[in-house]
N, CA, C, O and CB atoms as a CASP TS submission, in Angstrom:
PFRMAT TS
TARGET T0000
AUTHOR 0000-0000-0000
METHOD Language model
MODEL 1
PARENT N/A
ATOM      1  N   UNK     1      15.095 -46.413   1.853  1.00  0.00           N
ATOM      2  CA  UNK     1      13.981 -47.204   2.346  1.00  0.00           C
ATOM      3  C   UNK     1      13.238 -46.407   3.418  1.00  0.00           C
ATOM      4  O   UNK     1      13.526 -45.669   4.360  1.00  0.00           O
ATOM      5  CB  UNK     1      14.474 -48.566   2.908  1.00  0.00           C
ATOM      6  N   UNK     2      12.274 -46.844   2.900  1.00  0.00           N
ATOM      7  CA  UNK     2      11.696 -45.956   4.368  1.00  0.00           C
ATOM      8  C   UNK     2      11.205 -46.183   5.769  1.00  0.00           C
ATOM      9  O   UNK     2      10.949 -47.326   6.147  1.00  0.00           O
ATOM     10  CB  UNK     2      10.713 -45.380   4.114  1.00  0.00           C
ATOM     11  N   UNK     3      11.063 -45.139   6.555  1.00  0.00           N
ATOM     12  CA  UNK     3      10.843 -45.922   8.296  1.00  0.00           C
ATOM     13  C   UNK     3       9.500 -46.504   9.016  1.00  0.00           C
ATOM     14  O   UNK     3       8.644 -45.630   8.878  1.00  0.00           O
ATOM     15  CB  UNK     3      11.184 -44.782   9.434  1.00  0.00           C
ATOM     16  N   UNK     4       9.203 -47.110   9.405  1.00  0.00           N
ATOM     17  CA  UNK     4       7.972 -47.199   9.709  1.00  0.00           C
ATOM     18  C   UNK     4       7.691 -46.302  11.122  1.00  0.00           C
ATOM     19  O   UNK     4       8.395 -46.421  12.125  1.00  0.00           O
ATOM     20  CB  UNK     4       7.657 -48.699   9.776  1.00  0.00           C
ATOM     21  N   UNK     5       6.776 -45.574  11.039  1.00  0.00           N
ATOM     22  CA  UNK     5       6.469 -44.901  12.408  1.00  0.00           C
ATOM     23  C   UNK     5       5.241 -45.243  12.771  1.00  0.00           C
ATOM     24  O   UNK     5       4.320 -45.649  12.062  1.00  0.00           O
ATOM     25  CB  UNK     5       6.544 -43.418  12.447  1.00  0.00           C
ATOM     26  N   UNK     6       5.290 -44.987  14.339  1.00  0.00           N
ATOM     27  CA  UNK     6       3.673 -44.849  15.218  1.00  0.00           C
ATOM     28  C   UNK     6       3.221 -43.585  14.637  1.00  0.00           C
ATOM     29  O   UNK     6       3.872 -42.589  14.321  1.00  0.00           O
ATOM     30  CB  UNK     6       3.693 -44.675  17.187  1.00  0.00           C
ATOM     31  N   UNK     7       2.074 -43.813  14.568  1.00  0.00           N
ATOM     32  CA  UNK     7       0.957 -42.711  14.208  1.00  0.00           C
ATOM     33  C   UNK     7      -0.388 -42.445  15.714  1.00  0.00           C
ATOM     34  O   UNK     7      -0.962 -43.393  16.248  1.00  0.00           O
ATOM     35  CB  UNK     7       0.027 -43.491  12.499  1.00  0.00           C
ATOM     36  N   UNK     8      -0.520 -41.555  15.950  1.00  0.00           N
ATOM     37  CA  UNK     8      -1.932 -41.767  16.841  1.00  0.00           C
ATOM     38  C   UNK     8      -2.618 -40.906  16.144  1.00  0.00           C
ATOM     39  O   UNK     8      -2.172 -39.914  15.568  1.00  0.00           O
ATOM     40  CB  UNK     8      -2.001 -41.424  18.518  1.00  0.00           C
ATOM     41  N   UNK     9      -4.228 -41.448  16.207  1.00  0.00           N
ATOM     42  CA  UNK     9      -5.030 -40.837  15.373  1.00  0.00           C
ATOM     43  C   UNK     9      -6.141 -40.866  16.154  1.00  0.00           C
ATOM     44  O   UNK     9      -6.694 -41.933  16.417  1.00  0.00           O
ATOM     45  CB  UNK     9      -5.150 -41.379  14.069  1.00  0.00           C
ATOM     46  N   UNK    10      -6.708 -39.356  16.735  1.00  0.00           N
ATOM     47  CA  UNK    10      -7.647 -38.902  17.623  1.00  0.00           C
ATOM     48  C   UNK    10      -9.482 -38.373  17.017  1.00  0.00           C
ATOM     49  O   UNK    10      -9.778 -37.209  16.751  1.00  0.00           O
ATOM     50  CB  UNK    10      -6.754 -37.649  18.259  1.00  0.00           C
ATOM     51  N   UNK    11     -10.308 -39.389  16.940  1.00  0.00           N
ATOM     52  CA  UNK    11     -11.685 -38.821  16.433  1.00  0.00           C
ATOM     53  C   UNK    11     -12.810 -39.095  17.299  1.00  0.00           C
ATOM     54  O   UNK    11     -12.683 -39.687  18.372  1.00  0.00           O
ATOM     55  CB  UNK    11     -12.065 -39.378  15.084  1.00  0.00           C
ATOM     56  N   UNK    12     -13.899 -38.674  16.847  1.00  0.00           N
ATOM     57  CA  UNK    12     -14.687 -38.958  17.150  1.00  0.00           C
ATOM     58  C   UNK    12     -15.967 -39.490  16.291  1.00  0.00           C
ATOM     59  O   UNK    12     -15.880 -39.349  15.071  1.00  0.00           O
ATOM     60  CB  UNK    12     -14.678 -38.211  17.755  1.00  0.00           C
ATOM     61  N   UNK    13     -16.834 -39.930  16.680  1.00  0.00           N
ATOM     62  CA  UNK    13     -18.063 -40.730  15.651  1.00  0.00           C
ATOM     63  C   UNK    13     -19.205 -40.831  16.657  1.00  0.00           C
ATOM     64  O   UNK    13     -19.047 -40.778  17.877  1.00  0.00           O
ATOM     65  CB  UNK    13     -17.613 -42.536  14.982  1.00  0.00           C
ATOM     66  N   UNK    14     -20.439 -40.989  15.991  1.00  0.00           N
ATOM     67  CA  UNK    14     -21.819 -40.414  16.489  1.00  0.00           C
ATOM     68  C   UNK    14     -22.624 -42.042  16.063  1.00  0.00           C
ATOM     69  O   UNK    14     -22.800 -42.639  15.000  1.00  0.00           O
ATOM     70  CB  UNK    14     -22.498 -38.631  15.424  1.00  0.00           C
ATOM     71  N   UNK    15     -22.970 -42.332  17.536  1.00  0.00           N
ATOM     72  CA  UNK    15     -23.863 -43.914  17.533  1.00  0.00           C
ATOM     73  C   UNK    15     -24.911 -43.616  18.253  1.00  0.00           C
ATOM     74  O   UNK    15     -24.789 -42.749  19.117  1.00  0.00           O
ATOM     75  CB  UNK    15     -23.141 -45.350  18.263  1.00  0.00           C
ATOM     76  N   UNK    16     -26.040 -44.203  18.074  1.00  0.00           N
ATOM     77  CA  UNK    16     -27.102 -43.817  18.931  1.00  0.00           C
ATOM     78  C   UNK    16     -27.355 -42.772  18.988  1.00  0.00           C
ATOM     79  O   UNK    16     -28.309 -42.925  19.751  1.00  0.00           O
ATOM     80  CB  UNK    16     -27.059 -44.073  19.977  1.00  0.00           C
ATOM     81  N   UNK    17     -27.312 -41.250  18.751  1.00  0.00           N
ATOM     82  CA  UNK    17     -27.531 -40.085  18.967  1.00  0.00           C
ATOM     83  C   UNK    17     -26.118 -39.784  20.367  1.00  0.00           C
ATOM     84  O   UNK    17     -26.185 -38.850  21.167  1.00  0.00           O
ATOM     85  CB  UNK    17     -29.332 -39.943  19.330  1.00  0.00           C
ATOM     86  N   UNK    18     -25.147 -40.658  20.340  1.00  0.00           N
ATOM     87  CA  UNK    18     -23.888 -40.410  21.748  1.00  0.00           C
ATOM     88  C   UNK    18     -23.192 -40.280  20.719  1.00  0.00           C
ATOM     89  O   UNK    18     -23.390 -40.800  19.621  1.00  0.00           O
ATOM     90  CB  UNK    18     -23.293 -41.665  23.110  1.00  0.00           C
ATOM     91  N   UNK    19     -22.169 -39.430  21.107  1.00  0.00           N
ATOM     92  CA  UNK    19     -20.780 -38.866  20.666  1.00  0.00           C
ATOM     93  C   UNK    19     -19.514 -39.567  21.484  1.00  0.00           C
ATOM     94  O   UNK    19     -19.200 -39.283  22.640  1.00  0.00           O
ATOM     95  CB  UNK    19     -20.765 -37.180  20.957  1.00  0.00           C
ATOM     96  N   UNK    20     -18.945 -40.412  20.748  1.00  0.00           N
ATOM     97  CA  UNK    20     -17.802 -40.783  21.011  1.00  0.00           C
ATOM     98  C   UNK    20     -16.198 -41.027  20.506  1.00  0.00           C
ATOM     99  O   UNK    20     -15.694 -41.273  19.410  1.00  0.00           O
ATOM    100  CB  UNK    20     -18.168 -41.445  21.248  1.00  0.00           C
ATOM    101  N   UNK    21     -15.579 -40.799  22.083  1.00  0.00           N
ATOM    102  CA  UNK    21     -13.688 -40.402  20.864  1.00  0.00           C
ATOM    103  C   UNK    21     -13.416 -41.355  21.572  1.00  0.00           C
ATOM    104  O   UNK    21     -13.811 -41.861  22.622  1.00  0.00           O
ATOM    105  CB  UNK    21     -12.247 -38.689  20.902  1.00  0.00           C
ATOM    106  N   UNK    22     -12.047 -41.653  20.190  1.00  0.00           N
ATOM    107  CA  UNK    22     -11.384 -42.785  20.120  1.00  0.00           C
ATOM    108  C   UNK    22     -10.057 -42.667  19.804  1.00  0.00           C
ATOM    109  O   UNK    22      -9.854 -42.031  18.770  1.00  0.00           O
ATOM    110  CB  UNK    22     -11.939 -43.560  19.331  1.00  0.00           C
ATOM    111  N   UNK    23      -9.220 -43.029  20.300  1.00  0.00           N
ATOM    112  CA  UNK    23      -7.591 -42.795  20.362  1.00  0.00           C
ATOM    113  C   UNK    23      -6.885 -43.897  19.902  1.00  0.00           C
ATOM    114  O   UNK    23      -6.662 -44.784  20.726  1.00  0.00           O
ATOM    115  CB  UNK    23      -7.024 -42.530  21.790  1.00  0.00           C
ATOM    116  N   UNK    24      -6.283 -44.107  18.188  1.00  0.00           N
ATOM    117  CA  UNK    24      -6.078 -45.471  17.845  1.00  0.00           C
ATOM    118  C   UNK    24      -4.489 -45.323  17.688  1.00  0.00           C
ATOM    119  O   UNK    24      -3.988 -44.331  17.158  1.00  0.00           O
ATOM    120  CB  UNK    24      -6.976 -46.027  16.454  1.00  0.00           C
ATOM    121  N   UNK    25      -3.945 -46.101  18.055  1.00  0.00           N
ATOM    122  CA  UNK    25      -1.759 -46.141  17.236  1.00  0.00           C
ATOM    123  C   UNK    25      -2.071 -47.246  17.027  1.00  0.00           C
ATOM    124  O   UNK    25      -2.670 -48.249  17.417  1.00  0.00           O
ATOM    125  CB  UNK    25       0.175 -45.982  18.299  1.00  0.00           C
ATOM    126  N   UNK    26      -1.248 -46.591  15.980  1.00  0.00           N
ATOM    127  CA  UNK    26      -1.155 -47.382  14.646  1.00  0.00           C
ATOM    128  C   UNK    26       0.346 -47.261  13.884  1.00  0.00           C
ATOM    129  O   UNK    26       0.835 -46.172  13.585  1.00  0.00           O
ATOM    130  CB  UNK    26      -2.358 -46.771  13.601  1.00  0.00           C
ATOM    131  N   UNK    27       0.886 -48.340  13.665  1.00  0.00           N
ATOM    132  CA  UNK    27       2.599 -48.355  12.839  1.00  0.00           C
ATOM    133  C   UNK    27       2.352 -47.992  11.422  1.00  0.00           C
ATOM    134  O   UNK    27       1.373 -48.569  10.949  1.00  0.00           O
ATOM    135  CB  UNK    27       3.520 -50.093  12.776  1.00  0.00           C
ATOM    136  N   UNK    28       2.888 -47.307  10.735  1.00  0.00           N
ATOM    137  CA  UNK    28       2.681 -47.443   9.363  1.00  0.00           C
ATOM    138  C   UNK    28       3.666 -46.281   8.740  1.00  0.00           C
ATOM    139  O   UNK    28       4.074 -45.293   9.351  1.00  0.00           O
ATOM    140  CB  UNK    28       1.053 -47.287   8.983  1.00  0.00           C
ATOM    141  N   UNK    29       3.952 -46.643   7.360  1.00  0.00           N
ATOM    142  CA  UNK    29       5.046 -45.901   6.422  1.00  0.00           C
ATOM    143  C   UNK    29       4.478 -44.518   6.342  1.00  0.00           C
ATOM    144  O   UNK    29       5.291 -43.596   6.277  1.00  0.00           O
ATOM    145  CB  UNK    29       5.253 -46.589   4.804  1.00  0.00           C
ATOM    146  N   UNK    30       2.828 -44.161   6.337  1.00  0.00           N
ATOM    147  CA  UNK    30       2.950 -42.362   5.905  1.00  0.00           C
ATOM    148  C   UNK    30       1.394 -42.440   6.683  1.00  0.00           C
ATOM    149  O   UNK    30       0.718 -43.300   7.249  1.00  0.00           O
ATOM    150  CB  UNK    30       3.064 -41.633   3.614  1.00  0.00           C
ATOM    151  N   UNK    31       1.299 -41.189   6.384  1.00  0.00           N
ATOM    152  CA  UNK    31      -0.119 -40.611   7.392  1.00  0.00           C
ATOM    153  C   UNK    31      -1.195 -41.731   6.890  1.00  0.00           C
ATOM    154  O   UNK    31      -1.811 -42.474   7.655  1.00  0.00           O
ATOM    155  CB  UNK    31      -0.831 -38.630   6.948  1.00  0.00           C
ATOM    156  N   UNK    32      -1.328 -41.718   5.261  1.00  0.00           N
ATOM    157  CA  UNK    32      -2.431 -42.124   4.765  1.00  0.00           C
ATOM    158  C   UNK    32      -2.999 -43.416   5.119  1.00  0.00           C
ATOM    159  O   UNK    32      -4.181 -43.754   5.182  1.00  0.00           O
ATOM    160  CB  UNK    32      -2.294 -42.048   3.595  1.00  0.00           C
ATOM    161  N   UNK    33      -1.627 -44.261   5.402  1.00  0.00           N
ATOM    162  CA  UNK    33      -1.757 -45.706   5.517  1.00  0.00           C
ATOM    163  C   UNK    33      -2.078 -46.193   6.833  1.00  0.00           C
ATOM    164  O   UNK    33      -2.579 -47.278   7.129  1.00  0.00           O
ATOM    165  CB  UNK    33      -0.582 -46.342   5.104  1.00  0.00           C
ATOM    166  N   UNK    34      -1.490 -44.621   8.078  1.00  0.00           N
ATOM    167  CA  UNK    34      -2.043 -44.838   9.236  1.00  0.00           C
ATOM    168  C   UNK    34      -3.630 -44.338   9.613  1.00  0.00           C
ATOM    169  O   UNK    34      -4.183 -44.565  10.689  1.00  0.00           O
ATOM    170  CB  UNK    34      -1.114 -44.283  10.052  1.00  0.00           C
ATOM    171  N   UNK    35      -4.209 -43.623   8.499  1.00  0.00           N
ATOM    172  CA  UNK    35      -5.951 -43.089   8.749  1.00  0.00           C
ATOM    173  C   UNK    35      -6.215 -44.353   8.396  1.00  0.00           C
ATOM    174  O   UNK    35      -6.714 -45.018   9.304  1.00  0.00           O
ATOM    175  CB  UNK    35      -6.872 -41.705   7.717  1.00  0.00           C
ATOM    176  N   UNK    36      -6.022 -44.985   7.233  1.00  0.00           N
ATOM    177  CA  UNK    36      -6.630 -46.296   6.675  1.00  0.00           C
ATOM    178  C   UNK    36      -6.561 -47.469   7.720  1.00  0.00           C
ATOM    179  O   UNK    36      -7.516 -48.225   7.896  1.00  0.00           O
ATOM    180  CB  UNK    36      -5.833 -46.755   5.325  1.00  0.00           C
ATOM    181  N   UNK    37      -5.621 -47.551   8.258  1.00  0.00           N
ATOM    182  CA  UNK    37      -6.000 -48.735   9.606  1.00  0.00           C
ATOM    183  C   UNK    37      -6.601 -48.091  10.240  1.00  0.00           C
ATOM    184  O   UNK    37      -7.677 -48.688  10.277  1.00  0.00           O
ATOM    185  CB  UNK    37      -4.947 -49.424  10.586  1.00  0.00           C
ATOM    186  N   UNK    38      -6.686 -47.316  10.759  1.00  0.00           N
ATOM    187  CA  UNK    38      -7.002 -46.421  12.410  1.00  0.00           C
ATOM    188  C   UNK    38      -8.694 -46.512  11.830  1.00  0.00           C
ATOM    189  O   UNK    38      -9.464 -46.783  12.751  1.00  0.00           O
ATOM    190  CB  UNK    38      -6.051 -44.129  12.762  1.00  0.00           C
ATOM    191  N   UNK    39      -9.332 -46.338  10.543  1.00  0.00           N
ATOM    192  CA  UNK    39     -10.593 -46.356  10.182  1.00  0.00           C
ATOM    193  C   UNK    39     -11.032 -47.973  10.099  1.00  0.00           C
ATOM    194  O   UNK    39     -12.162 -48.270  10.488  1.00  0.00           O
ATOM    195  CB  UNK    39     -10.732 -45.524   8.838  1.00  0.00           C
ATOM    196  N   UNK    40     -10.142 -49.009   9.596  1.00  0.00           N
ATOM    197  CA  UNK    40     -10.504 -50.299   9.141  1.00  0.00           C
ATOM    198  C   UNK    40     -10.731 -50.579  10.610  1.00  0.00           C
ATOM    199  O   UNK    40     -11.706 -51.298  10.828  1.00  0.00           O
ATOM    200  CB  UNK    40      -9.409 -51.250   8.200  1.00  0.00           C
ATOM    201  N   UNK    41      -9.806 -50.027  12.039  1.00  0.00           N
ATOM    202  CA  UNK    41     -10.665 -50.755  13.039  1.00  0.00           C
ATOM    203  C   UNK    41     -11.576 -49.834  13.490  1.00  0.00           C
ATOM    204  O   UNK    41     -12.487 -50.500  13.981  1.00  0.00           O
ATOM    205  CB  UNK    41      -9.933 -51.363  14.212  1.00  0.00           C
ATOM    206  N   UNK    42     -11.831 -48.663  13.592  1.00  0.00           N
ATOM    207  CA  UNK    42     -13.269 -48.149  13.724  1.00  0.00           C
ATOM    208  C   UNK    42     -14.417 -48.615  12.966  1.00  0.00           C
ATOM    209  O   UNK    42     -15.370 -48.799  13.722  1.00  0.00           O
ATOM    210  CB  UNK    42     -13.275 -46.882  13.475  1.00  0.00           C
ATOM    211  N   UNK    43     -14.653 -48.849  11.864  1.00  0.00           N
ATOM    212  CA  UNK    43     -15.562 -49.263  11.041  1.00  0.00           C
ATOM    213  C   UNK    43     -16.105 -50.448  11.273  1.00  0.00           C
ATOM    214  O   UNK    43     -17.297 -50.709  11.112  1.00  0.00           O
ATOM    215  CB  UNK    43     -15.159 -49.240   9.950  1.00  0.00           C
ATOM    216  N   UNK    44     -14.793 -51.620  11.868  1.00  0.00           N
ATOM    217  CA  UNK    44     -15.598 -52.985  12.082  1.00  0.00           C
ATOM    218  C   UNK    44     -16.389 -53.327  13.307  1.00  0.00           C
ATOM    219  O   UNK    44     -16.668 -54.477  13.648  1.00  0.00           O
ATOM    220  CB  UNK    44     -14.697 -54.051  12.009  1.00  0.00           C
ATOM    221  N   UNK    45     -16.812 -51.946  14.102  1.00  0.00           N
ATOM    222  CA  UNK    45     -17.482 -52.039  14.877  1.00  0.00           C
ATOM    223  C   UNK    45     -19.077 -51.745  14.492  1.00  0.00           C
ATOM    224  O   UNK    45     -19.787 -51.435  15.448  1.00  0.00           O
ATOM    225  CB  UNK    45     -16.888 -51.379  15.727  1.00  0.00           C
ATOM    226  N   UNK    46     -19.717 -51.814  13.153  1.00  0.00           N
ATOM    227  CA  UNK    46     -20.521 -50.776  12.625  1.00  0.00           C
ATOM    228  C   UNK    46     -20.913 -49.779  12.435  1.00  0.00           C
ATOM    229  O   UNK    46     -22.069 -49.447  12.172  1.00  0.00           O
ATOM    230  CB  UNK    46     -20.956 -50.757  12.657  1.00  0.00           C
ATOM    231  N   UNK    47     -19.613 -48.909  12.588  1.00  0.00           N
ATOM    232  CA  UNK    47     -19.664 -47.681  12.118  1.00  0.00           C
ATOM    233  C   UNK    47     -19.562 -46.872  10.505  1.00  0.00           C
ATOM    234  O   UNK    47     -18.475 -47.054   9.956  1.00  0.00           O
ATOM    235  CB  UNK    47     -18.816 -47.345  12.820  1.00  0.00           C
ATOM    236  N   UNK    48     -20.311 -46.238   9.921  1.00  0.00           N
ATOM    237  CA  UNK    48     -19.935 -45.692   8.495  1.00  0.00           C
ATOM    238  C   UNK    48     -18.624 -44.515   8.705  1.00  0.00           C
ATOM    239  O   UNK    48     -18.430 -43.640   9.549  1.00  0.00           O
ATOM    240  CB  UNK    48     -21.475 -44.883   7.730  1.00  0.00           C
ATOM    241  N   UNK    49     -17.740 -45.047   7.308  1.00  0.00           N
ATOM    242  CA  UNK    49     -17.208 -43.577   7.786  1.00  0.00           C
ATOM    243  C   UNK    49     -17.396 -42.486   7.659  1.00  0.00           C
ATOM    244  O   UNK    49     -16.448 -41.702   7.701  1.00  0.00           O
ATOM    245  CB  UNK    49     -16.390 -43.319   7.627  1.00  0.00           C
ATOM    246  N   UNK    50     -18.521 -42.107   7.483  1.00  0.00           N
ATOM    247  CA  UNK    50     -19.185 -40.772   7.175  1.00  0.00           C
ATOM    248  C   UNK    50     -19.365 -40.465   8.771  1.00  0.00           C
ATOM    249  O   UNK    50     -19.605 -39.277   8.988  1.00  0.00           O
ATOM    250  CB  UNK    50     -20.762 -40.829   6.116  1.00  0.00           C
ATOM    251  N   UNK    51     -19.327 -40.954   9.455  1.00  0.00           N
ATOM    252  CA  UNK    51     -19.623 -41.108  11.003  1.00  0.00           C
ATOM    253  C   UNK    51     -18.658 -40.359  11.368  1.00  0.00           C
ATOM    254  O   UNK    51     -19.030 -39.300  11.872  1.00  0.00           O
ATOM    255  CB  UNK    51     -19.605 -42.535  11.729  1.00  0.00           C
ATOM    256  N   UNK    52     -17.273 -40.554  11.283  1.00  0.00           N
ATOM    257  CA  UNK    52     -16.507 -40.905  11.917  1.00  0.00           C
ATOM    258  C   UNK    52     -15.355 -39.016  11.934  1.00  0.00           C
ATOM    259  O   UNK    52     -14.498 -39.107  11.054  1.00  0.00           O
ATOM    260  CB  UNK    52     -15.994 -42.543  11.190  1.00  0.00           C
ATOM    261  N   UNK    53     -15.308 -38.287  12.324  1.00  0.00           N
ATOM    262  CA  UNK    53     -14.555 -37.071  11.802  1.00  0.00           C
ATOM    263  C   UNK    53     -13.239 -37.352  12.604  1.00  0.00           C
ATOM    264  O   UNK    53     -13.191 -38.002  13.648  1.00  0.00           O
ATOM    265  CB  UNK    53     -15.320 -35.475  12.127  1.00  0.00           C
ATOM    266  N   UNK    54     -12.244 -36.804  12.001  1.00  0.00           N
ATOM    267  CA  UNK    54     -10.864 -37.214  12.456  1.00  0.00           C
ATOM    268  C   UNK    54     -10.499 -35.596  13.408  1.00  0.00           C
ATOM    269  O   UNK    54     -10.786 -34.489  12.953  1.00  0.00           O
ATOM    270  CB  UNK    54      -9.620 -37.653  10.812  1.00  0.00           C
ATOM    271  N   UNK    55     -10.086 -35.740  14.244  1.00  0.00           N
ATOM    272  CA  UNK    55      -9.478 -34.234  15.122  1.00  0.00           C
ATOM    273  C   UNK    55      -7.749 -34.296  14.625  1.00  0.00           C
ATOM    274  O   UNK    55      -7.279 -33.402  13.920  1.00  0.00           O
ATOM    275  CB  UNK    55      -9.663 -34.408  17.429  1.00  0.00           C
ATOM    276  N   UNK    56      -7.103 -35.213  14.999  1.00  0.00           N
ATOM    277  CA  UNK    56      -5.862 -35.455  15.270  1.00  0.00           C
ATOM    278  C   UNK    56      -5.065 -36.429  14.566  1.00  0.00           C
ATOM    279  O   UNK    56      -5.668 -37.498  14.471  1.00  0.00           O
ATOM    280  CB  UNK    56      -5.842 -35.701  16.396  1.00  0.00           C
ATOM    281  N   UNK    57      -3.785 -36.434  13.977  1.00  0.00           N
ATOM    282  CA  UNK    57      -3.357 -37.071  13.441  1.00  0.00           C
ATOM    283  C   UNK    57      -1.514 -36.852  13.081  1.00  0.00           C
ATOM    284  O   UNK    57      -1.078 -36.346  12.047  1.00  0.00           O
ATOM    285  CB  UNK    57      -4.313 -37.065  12.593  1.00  0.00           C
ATOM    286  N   UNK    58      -0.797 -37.303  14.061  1.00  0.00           N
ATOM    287  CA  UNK    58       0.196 -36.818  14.679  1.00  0.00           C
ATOM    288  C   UNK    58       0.963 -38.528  15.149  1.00  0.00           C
ATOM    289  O   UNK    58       0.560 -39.624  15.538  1.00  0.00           O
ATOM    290  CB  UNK    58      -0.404 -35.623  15.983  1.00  0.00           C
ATOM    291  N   UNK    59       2.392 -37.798  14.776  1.00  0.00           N
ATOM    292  CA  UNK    59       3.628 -39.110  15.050  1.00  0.00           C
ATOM    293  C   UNK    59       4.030 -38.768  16.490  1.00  0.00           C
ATOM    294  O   UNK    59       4.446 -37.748  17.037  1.00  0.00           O
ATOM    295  CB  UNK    59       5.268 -39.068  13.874  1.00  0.00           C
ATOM    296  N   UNK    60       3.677 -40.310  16.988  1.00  0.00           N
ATOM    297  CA  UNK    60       4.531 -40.366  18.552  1.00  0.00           C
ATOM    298  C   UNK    60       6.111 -40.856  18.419  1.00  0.00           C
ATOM    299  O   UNK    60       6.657 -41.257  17.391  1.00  0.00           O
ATOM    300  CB  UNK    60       3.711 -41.640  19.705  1.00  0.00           C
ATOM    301  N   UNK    61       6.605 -40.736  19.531  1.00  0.00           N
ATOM    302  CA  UNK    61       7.581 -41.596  20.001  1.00  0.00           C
ATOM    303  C   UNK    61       7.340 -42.789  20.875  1.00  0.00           C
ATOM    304  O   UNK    61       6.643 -42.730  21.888  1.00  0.00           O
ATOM    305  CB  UNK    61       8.377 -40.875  20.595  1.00  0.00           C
ATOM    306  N   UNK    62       7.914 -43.827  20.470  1.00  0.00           N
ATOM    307  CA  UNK    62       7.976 -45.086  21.118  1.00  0.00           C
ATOM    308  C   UNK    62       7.502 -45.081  22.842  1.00  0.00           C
ATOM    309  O   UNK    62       6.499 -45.355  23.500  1.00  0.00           O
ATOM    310  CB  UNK    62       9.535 -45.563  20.902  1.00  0.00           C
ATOM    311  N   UNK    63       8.649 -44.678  23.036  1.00  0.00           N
ATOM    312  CA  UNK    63       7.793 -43.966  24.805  1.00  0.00           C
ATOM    313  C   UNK    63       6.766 -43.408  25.115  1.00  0.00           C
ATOM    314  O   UNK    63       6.440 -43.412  26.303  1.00  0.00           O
ATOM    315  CB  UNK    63       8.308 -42.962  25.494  1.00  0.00           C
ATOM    316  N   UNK    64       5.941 -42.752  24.128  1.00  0.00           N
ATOM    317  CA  UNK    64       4.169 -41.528  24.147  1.00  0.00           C
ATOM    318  C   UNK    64       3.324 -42.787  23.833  1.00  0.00           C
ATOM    319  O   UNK    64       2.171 -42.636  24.235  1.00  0.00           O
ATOM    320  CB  UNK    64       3.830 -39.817  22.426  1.00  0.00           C
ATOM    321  N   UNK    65       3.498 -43.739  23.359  1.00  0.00           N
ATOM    322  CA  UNK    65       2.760 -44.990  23.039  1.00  0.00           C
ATOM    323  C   UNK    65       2.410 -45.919  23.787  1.00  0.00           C
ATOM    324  O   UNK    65       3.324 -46.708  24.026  1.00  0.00           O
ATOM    325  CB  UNK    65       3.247 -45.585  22.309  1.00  0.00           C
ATOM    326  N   UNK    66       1.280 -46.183  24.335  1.00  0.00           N
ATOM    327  CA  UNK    66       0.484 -46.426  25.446  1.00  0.00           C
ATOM    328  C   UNK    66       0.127 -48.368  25.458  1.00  0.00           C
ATOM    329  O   UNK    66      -0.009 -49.224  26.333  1.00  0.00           O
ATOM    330  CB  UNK    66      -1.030 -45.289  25.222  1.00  0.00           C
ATOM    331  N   UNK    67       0.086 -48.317  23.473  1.00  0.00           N
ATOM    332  CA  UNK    67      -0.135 -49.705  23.241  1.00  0.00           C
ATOM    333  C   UNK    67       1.358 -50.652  23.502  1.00  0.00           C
ATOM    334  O   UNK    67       2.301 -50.295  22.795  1.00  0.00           O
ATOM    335  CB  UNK    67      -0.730 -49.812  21.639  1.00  0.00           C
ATOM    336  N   UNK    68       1.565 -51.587  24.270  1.00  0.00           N
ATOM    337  CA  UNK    68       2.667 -52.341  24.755  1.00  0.00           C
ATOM    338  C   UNK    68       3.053 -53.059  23.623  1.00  0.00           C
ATOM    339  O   UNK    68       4.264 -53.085  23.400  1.00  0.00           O
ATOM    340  CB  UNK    68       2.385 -53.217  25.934  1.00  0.00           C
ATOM    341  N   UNK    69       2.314 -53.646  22.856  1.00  0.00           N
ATOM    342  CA  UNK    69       2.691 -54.265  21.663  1.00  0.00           C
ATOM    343  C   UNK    69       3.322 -53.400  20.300  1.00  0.00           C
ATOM    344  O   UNK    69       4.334 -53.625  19.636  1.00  0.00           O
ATOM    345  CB  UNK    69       1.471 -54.946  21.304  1.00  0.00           C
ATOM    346  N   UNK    70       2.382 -52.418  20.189  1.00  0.00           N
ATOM    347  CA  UNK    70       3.076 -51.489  19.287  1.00  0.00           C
ATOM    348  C   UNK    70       4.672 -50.629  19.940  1.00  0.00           C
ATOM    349  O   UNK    70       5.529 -50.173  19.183  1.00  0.00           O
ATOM    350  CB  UNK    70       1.802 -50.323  18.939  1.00  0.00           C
ATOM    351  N   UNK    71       4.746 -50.582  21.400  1.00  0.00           N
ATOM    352  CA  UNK    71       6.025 -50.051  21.841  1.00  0.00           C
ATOM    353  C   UNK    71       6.747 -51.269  21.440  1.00  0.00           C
ATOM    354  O   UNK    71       7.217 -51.096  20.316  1.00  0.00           O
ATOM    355  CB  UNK    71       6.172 -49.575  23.440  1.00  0.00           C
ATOM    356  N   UNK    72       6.987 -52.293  21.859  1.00  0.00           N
ATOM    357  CA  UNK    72       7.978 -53.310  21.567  1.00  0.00           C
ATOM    358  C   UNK    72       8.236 -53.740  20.562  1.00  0.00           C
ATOM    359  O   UNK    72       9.315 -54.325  20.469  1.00  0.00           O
ATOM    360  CB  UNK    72       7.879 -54.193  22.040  1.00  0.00           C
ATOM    361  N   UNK    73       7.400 -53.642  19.434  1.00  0.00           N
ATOM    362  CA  UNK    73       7.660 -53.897  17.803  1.00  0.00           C
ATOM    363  C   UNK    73       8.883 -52.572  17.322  1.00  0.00           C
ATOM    364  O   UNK    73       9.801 -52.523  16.504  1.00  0.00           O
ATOM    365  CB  UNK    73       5.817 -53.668  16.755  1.00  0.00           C
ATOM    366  N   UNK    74       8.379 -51.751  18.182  1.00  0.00           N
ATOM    367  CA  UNK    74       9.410 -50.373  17.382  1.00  0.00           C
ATOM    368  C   UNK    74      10.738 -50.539  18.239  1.00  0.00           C
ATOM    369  O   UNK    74      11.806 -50.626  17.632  1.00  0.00           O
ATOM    370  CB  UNK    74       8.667 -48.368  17.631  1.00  0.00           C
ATOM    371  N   UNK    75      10.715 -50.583  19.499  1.00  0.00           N
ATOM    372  CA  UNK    75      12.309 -50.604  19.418  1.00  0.00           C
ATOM    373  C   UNK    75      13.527 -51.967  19.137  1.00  0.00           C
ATOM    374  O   UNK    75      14.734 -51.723  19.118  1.00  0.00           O
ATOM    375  CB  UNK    75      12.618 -50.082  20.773  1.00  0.00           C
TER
END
């Protein structure tokens, strides 16, 4: 079976002619499933994802995880 891990996923996206990054964790079984959330909440802000370029995409540990809710679900 497999584990669920934190993912953090580091981009940036272009609004207004401003450039902005965004740092999302996210739980999920493999990379793919953690870009696919980490985009479903960038996007529902009106962003395209053509917008949106990814830098980073890398497994934390429970402790590197900043979100309180996502730390306490994992241990």
């Amino acid at each position: 079976m497999s584990e669920i891990k934190i993912y953090r996923i580091i981009g940036t996206y272009k609004k207004k002619h401003k450039k902005y990054l965004f740092r999302k964790e996210v739980r999920a079984l493999s990379e793919e499933n953690a870009l696919e959330k980490a985009l479903t909440k960038v996007t529902s802000i009106g962003i395209l994802r053509r917008q949106i370029n990814i830098q980073e995409i890398k497994v934390i540990s429970p402790e590197e995880c900043k979100d309180y809710l996502i730390r306490e679900l994992s241990e």
